[in-house]
N, C-alpha and C positions, 0 to 999 in steps of 0.2 A: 504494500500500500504506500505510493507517496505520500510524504508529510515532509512540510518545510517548521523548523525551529532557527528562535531567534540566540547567537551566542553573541556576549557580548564582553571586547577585550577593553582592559579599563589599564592607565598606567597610574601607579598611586603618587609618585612623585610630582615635581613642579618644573618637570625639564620634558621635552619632545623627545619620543621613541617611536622610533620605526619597528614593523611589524611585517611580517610574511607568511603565508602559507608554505611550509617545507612540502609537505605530504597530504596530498586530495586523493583520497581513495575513490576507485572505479564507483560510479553512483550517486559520488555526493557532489552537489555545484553549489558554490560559495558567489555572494551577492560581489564580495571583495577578496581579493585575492592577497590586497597589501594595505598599508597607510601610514601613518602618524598621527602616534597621539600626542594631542597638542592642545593648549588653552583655548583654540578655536572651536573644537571640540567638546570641551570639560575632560579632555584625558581619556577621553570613550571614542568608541566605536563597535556599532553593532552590526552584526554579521547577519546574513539570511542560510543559514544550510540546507539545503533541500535534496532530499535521496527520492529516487526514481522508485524503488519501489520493487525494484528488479534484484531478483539471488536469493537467499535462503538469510537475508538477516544480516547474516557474520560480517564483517569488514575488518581492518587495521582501522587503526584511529587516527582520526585527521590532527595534524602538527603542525604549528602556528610554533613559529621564531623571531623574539622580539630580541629587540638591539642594533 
């Protein structure tokens, strides 16, 4: 069954960090791939992930690398 969840990366500091997807596992598509959290923001950004829906469930887990 597709179903899209919201994840949401926050940085707790008071400096800009950049952020990346290392690892999208087959089925799941990200609204954002990358960005920077920054005062323009509030330090956040929220993700949309959305799995197709397709395969028996299982995946690896998706990896976000901040720095």
């Amino acid at each position: 069954m597709p179903e899209t969840k919201t994840l949401t990366v926050i940085q707790y500091g008071a400096s800009p960090l950049r952020w990346s997807a290392e690892q999208v596992p087959a089925g799941l598509r990200l609204s954002h791939a990358e960005g920077t959290l920054d005062a323009n923001g509030g330090y956040e950004q929220r993700i949309a992930v959305s799995y197709d829906g397709k395969g028996d469930g299982t995946m690896p887990g998706l990896q976000l690398r901040c720095g």
